[in-house]
C-alpha positions in Angstrom: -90.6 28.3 -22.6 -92.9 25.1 -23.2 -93.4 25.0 -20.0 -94.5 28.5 -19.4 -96.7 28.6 -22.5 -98.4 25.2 -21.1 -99.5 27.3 -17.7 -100.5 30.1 -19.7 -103.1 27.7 -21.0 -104.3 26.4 -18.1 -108.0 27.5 -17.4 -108.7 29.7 -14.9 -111.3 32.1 -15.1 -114.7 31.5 -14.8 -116.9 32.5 -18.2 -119.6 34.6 -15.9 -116.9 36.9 -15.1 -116.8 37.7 -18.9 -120.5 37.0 -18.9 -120.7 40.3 -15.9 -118.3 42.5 -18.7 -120.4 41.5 -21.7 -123.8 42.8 -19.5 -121.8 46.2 -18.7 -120.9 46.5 -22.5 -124.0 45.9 -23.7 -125.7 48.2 -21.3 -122.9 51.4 -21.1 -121.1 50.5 -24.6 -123.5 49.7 -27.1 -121.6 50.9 -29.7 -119.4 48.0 -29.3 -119.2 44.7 -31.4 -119.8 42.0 -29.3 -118.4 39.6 -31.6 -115.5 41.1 -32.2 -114.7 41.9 -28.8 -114.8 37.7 -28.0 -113.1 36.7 -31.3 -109.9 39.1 -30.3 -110.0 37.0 -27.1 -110.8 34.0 -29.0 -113.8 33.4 -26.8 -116.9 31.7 -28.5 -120.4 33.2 -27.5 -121.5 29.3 -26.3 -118.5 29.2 -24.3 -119.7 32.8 -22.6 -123.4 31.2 -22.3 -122.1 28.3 -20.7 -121.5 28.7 -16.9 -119.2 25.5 -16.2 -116.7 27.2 -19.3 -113.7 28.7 -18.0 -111.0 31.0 -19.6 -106.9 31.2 -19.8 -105.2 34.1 -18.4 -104.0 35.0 -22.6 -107.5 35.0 -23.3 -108.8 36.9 -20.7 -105.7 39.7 -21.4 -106.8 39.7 -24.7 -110.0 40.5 -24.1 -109.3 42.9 -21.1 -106.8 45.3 -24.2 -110.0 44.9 -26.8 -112.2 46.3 -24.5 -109.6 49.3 -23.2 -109.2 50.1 -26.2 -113.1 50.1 -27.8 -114.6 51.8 -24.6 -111.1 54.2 -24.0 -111.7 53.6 -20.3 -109.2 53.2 -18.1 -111.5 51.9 -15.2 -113.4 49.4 -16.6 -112.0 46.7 -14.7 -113.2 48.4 -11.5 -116.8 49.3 -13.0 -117.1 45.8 -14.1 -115.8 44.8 -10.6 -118.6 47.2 -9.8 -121.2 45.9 -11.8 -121.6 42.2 -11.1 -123.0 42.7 -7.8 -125.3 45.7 -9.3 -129.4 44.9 -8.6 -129.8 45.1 -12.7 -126.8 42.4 -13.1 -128.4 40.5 -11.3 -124.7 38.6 -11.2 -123.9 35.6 -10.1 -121.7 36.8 -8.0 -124.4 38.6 -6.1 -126.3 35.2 -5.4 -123.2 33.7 -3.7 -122.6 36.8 -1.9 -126.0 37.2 -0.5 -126.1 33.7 1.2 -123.5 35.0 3.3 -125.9 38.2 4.6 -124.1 40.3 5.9 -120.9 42.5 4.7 -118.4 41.5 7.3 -119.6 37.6 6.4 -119.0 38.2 3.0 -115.3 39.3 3.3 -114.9 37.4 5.7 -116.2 34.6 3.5 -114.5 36.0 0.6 -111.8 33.5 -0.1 -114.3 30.7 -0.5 -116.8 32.6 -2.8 -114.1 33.8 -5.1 -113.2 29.9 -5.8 -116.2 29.8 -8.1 -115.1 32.2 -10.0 -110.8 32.0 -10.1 -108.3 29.8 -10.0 -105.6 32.1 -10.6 -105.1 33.2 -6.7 -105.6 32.1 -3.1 -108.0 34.8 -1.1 -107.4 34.9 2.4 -109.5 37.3 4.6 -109.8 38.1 8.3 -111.7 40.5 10.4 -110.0 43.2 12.0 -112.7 45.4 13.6 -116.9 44.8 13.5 -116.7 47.0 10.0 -112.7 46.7 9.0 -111.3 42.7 7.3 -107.9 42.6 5.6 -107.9 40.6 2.3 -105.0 39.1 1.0 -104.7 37.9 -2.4 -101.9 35.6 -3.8 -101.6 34.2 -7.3 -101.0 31.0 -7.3 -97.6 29.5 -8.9 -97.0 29.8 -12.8 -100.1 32.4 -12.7 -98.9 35.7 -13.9 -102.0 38.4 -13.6 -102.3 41.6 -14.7 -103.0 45.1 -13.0 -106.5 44.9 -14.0 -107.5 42.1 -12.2 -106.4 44.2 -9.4 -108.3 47.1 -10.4 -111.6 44.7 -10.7 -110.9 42.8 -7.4 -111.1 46.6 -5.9 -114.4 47.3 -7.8 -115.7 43.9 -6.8 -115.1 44.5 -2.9 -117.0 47.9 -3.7 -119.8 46.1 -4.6 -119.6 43.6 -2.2 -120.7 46.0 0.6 -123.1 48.3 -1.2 -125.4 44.8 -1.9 -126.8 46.0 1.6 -127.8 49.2 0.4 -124.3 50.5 2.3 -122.4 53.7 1.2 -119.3 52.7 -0.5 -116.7 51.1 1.3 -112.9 53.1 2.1 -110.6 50.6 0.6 -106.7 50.7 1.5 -104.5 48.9 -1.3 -100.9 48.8 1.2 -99.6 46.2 -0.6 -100.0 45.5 -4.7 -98.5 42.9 -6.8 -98.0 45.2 -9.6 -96.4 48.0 -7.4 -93.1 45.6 -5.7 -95.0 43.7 -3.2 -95.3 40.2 -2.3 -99.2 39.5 -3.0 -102.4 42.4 -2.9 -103.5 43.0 0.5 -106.7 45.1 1.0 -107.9 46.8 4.3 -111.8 47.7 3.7 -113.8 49.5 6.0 -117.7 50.5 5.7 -120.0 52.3 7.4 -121.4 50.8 10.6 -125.5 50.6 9.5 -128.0 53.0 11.4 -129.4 50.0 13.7 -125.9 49.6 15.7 -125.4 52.9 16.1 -128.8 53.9 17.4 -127.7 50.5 19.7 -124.5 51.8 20.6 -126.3 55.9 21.8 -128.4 53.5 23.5 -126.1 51.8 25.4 -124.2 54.7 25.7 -127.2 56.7 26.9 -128.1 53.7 29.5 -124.9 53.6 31.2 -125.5 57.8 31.7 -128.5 57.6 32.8 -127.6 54.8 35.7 -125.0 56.7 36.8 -126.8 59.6 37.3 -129.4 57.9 39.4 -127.0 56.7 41.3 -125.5 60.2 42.2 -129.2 61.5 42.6 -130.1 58.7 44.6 -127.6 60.2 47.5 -128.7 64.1 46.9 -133.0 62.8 46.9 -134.0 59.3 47.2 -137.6 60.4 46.2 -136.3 62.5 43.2 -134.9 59.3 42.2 -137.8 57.2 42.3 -140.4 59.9 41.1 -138.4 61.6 38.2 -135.2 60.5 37.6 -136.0 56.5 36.9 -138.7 56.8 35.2 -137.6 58.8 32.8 -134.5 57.4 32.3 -136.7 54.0 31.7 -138.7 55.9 29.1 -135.5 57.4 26.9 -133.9 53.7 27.0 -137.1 52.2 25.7 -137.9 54.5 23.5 -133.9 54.6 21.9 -134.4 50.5 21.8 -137.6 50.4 20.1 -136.1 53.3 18.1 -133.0 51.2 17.1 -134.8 47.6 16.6 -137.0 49.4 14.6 -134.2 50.3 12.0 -132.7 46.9 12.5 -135.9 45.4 11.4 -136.2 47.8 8.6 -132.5 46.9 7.9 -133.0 42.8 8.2 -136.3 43.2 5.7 -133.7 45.2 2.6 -131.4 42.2 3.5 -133.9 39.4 3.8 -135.5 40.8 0.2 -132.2 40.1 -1.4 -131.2 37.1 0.2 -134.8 36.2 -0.4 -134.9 37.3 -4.2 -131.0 35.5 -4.3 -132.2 32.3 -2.8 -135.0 31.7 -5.1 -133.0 32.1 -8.1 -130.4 29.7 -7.1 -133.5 27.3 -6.8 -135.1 28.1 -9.9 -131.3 27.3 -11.3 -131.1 23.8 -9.2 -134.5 22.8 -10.4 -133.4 23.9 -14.0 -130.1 21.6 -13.9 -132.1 18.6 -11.6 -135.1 19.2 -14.4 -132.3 18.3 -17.7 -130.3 15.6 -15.2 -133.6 13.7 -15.1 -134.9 14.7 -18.5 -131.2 13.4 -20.0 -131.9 9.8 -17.7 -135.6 9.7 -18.8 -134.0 9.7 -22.7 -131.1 7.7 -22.2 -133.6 5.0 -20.4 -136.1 5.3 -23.4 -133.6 5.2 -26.0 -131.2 2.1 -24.4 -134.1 -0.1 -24.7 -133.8 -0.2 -28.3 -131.1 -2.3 -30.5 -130.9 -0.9 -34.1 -129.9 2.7 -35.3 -133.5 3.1 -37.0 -135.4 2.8 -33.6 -132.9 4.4 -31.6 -132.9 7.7 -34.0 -137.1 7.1 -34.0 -137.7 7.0 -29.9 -134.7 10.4 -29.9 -137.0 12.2 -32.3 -140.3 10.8 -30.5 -138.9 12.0 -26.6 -137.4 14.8 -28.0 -140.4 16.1 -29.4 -142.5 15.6 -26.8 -140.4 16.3 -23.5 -137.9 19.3 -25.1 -139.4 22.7 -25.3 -137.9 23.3 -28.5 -139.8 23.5 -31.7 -137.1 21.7 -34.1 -135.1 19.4 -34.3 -132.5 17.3 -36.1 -129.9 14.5 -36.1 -127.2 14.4 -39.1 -124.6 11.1 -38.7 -121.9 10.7 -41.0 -121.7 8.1 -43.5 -119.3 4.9 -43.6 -116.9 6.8 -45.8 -116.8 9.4 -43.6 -117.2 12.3 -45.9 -120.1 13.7 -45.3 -123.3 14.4 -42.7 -126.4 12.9 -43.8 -129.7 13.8 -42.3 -131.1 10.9 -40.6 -134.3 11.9 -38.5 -136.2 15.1 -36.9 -139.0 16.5 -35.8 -141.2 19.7 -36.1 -140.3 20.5 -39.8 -142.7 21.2 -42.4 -143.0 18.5 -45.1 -140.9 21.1 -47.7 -138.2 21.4 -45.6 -137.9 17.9 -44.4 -137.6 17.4 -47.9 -134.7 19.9 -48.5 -132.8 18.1 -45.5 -132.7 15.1 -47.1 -131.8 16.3 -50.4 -129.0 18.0 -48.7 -125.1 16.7 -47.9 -122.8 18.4 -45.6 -119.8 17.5 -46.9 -116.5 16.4 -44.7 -114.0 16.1 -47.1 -114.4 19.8 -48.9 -111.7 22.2 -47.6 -114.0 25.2 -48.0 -116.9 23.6 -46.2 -117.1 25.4 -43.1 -120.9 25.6 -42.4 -121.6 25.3 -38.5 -122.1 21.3 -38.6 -119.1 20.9 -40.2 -117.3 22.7 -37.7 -119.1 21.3 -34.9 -118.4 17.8 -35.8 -114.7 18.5 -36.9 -113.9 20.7 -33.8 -116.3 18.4 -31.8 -118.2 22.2 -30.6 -121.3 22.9 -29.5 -122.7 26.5 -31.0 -125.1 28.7 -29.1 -126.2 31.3 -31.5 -128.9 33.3 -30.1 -128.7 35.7 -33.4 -127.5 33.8 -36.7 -126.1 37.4 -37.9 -123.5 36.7 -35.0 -121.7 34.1 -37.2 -121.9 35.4 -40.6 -118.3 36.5 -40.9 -117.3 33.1 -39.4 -119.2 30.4 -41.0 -119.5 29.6 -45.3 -122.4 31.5 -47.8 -123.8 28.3 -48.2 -124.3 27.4 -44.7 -125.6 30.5 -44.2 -127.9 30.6 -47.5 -129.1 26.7 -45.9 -129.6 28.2 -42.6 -132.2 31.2 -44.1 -133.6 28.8 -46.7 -134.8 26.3 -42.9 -136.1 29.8 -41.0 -133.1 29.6 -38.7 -132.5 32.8 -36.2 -131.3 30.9 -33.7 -129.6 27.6 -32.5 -127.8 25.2 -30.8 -125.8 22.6 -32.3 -123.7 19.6 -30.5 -121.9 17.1 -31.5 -122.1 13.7 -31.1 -119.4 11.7 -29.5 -118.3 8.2 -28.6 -115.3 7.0 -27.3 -113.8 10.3 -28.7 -115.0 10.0 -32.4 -117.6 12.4 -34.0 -120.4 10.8 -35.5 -123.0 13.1 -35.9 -124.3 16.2 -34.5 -127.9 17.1 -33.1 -129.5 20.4 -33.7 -132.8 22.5 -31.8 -134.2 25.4 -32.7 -137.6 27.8 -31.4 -138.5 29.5 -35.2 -142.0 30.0 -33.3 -142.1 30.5 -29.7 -138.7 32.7 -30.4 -137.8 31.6 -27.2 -134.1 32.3 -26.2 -131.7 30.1 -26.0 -130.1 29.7 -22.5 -126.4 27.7 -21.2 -128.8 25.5 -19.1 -130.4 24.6 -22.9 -126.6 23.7 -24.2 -125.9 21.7 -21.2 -128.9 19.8 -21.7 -128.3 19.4 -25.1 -124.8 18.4 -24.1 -125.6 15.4 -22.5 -128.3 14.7 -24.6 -126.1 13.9 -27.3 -123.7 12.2 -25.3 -126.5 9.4 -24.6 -127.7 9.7 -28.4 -123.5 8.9 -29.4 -123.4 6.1 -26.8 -126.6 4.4 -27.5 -126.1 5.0 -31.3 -122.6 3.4 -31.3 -124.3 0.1 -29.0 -126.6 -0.1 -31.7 -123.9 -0.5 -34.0 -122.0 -2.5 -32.3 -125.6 -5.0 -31.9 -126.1 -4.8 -35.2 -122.1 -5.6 -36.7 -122.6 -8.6 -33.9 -125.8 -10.0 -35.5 -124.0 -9.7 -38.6 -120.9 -11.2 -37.9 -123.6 -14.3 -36.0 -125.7 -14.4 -39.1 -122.4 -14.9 -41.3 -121.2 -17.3 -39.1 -124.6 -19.5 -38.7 -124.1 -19.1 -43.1 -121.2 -20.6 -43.1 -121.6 -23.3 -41.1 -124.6 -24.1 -42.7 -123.6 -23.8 -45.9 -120.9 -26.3 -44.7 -122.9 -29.3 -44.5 -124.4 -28.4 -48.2 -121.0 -29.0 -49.3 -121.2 -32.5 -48.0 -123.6 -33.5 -50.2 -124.5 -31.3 -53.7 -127.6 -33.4 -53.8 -129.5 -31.6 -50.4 -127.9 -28.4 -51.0 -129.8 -25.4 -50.2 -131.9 -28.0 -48.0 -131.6 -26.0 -44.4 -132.1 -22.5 -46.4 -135.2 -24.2 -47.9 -136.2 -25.3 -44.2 -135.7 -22.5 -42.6 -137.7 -20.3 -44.9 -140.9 -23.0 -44.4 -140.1 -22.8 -40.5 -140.4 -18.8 -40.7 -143.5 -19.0 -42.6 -145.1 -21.1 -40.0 -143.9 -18.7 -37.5 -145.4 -15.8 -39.1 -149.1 -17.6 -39.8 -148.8 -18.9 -35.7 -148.5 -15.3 -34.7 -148.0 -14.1 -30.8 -144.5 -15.1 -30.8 -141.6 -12.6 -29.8 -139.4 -11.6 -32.8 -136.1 -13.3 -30.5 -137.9 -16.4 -30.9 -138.5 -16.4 -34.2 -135.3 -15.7 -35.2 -134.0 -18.4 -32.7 -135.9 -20.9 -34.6 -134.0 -19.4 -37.8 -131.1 -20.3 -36.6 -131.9 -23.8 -35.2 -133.7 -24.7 -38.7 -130.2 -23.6 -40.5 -127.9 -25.9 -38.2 -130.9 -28.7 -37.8 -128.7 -31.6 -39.9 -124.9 -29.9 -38.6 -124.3 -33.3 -36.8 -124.6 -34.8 -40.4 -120.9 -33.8 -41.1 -120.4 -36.8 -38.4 -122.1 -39.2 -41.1 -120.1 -41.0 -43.2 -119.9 -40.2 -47.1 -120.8 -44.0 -47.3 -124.3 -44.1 -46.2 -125.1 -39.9 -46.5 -124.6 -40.4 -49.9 -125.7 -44.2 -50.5 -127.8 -44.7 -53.9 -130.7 -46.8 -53.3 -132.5 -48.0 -49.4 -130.5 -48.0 -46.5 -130.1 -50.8 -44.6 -131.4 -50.6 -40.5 -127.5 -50.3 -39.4 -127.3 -47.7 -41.6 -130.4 -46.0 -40.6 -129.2 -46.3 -37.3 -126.1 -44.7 -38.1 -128.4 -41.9 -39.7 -130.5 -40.9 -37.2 -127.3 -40.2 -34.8 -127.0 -36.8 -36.4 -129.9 -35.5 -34.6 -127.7 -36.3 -31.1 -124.6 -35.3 -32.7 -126.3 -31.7 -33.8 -127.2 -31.0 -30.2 -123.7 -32.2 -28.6 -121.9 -30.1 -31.8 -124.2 -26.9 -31.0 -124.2 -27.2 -27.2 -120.1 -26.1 -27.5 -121.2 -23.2 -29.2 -121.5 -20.0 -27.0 -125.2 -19.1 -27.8 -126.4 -16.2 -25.5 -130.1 -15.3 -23.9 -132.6 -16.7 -26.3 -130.4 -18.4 -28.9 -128.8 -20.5 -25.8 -132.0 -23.0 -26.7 -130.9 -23.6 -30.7 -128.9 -26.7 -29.6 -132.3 -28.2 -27.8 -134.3 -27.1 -30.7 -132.2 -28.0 -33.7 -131.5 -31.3 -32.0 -135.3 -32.3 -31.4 -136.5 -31.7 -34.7 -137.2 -35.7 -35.6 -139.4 -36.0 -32.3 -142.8 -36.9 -33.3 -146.0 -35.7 -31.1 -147.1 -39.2 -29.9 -143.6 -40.3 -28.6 -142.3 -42.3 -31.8 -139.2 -40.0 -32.9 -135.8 -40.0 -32.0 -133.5 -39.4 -30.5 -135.8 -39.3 -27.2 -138.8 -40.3 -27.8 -140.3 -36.9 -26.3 -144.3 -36.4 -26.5 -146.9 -33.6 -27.6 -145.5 -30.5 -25.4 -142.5 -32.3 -23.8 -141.3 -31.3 -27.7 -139.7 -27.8 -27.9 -142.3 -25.8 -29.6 -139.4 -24.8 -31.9 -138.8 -27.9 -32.9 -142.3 -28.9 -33.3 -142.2 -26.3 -36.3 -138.7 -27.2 -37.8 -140.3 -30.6 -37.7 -143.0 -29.7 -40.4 -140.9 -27.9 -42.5 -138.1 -30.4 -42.4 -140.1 -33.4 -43.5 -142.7 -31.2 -46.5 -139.1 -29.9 -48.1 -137.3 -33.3 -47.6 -140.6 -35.1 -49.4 -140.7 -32.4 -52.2 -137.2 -32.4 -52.4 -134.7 -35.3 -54.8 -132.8 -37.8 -53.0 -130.1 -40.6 -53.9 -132.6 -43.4 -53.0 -135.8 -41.8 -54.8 -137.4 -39.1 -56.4 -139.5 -35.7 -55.0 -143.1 -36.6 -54.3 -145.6 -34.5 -56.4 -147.1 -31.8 -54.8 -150.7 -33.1 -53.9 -149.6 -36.2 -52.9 -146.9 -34.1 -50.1 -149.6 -32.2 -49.1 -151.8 -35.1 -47.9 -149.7 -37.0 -46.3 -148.8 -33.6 -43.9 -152.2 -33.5 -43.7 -152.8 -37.2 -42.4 -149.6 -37.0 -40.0 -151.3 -34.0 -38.2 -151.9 -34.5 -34.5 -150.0 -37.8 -34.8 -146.5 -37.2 -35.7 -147.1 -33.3 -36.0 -148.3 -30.3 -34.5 -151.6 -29.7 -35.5 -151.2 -26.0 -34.8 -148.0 -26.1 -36.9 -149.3 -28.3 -39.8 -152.2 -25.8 -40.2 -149.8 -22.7 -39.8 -147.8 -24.3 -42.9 -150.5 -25.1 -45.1 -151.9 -21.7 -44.7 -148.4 -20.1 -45.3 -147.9 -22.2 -48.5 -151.3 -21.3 -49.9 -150.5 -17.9 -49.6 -147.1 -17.8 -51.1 -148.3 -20.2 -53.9 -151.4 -18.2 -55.1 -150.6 -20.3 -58.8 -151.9 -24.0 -57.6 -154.3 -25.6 -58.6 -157.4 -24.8 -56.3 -157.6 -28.4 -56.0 -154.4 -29.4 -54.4 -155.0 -26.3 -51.7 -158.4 -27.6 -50.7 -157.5 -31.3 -51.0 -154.7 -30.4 -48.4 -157.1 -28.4 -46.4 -159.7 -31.1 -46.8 -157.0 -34.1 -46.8 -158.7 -35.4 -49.5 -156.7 -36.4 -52.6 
């Protein structure tokens, strides 16, 4: 039983089958509710719309008994059979068809065509006669089909024929499914056209005509020559030009609809190459940026400008995960932007069943060309939202990562009332595919950052701990060394905050120092000293085990250069002017103005003027001068309060 319910869910019809019923309806049955119709089939209109959907053989029952019984006609499979290939239809079916020109091509061809269109049964055709081809059709195992599919295979071979402006083809059904047999088997014969049988009197008429010069040519050679061949010459001229006539005439009707077929499968590969290389252009534009705010600013940005849509919105959920929050859109006026933000969709209300609920819970994408389709199915208050924003019509997708909703992304035309098309929700599709992928990089970037910044904390705050006198020493630093940056200017925000991380780890190989002398009261002796300056080594061999990627792969160099001096008398190298990491040029300013200004065991803080000058007097010697001047203007700034004295006198170096 499990296993029978499982095939009976298999898909296996194609949606513009139902698409070809729903035209007919519309056009015949007007009276009919659309809606209802697909909900007793538990079809969704987006799932019609969309030409890659397909259908189960239960839903395509059910909607074969809804429709018997609204339009109380018993040959509606066979009209709708009838229908797809009709010139108003414009079907799908016809544009496959019509490639094949011809009718015996296209039963003959029948088997392959119908595979875009069923996978319930195996078509197998062959010719019998110039107009006669024998098609058998088999369902396949675990398929069970219903005399109606029979009836609109018959109306579909109908069709297939009069494309070519044929009379109707004599079908013979010898065999049927539904009636004992083994599979359907179907004889069709048509109507040879007017062009081979004005060939076939020609022929006909040729062969007469020789043989009757050859009996006159024995009674009166001259007769023959004079009368007889030249006339027969004229008739079988003027019966060819007659017939190629008519088969020019017939090639033109068939050459119009292969012609008129052909350019709308083009217009439908440019539509589906146009969204394949509009979806690569976003996802390129989008990837190169790292946080959620400027991914969600470049979709809105592209999205505005390469979508023809006139709004547009994204909604993510929040860390609880309980409800959708608006996060960023485009083409709103300023009063309903306004009311999106103000406005929660909530995830963890029972009753909330508003169309971005369902669409993130059910992971669906909605196309509703008419919002009056859905009122039965979706909340008042979605509803009530939906008139209060203008909405008539939609689409809404999810977006999904790694099989988790995280947000859904809406369009809408309020004023070009364009409609909405399947070729728009497949766009939209994978769209938002490339908006939940590039979203959830983001925040995996930006939980990594975190997790590095924590990390580069810890460790930092681990050499504080050491020592309760210089704690709060590298924060101190590396605020100074960002300052600088920032008054430099022209260097890339990586940098910068690769400098960050070198000025909070600068005095890590200080944990290699012994309490002894870190913490000695009073001068240190040269051994000591010694001993001392070995944490600037011990920092670069400590960070170098570290696994620092792309730009942050340089802290180690950095933070372990920061007591070189500019004309070679630092340590531990003794590098000069630009052999000096330029990073480590600036940690060296703000490492020796917060050290100064700052108490020690063996002294002190300097006063503030007295700091200032001597940074001044070491600039250009054991400084950057670029760097010294960067500081001092980023200190004057952030200290507004000093005394105008001390900022010139540093500017000056004057005391």
């Amino acid at each position: 039983m499990k296993e029978s319910s499982k095939k009976e869910d298999r898909p296996l019809y194609s949606s513009r089958i139902i698409d070809t019923y729903i035209r007919l309806v519309r056009r015949k049955y007007s009276y009919v509710n659309i809606r209802e119709l697909l909900d007793s089939a538990k079809m969704e209109p987006y799932e019609v719309a969309d030409q890659g959907h397909w259908f189960t053989q239960e839903q395509i029952n059910l909607f074969y008994e809804k429709l018997l019984e609204v339009t109380d006609n018993e040959q509606i499979a066979r009209e709708a059979g009838r229908y797809a290939a009709s010139a108003e239809a414009i079907g799908v079916m016809r544009q496959y068809l019509l490639g094949m020109v011809g009718p015996a091509k296209i039963y003959e061809m029948i088997g392959k065509a119908s595979a875009n269109f069923t996978k319930s049964s195996l078509f197998e055709s062959k010719k019998i006669a110039s107009h006669k081809v024998e098609i058998c059709v088999k369902p396949r195992e675990g398929v069970s089909e219903k005399p109606f599919q029979c009836e609109n295979r018959i109306g579909f071979f109908e069709a297939a024929s009069m494309i070519f402006d044929t009379k109707l083809p004599r079908i013979e059904h010898p065999e049927c499914l539904f009636k004992g047999g083994n599979l359907c088997r179907y004889i069709i014969s048509w109507e040879e056209t007017y062009s081979s049988l004005w060939k076939r009197i020609r022929n006909h008429a040729a062969l007469f005509l020789f043989l009757t010069c050859l009996v006159v040519v024995f009674v009166d050679p001259s007769i023959t020559l004079k009368v007889v061949l030249p006339v027969s010459a004229v008739v079988v001229l003027v019966l060819t030009l007659i017939g190629e006539y008519i088969g020019k005439e017939e090639l033109k009707a068939s050459l119009y609809n292969l012609s008129d077929s052909s350019d709308k499968l083009l217009e439908q590969i440019e539509i589906n190459y146009n969204n394949a290389v509009m979806t690569n252009e976003i996802g390129q534009a989008i990837s190169k940026h790292t946080t959620m705010e400027d991914v969600l600013a470049k979709v809105v940005q592209v999205s505005e400008k390469r979508l023809n849509y006139d709004r547009g919105l994204i909604l993510l959920v929040n860390p609880e995960k309980t409800r959708l929050l608006f996060r960023a859109g485009f083409g709103y006026s300023e009063d309903r932007f306004g009311l999106l933000k103000r406005t929660a969709f909530h995830l963890d209300r029972p009753e909330s069943r508003g169309v971005f609920i369902v669409s993130f819970k059910e992971q669906k994408p909605f196309l509703i060309n008419d919002i009056r389709e859905i009122e039965h199915y979706f909340s008042q208050r979605s509803l009530e939202f939906a008139k209060k924003m203008g909405t008539q019509s939609f689409i809404c997708c999810p977006i999904i990562c790694d099989g988790e909703s995280i947000g859904v992304f809406a369009v809408d035309c309020v004023k070009s009332k364009r409609p909405l098309v399947a070729s728009d929700l497949s766009l939209l599709l994978g769209i938002a595919s490339v908006i939940g992928i590039n979203i959830r990089n983001a925040d995996l970037l930006e939980a990594k950052a975190k997790q590095f910044r924590s990390m580069i904390q810890v460790l930092a705050a681990s050499i504080d701990a050491r020592d309760p006198m210089t704690a709060g020493h590298s924060e101190k630093v590396t605020e100074y060394a960002s300052g600088i940056c920032d008054q430099l200017g022209g260097l890339s925000k990586d940098y910068c905050e690769m400098i960050q991380v070198a000025a909070l780890l600068h005095d890590y190989g200080k944990i290699a120092i012994p309490d002894s002398i870190l913490k000695k009261e009073g001068k240190l002796t040269d051994e000591e000293y010694e001993v001392v300056k070995s944490h600037a080594d011990k920092t670069r061999e400590i960070l170098e085990q570290v696994y620092f990627e792309g730009m942050f792969s340089q802290v180690p160099e950095v933070a372990g250069a920061h007591h070189e001096k500019i004309d070679g008398s630092g340590y531990p190298r003794g590098l000069k002017g630009d052999e000096i990491p330029l990073g480590a040029r600036i940690i060296a300013v703000a490492d020796f103005f917060e050290a100064i200004t700052a108490k020690r065991h063996y002294r002190d803080p300097m006063p503030l003027d007295v700091a200032l000058k001597m940074l001044r007097e070491e600039r250009g010697i054991h400084f950057d001068k670029k760097a010294v001047d960067a500081f001092l203007t980023y200190y004057a700034k952030s200290h507004q309060n000093l005394p105008r004295k001390v900022i010139n006198g540093a500017f000056l170096g004057e005391s």
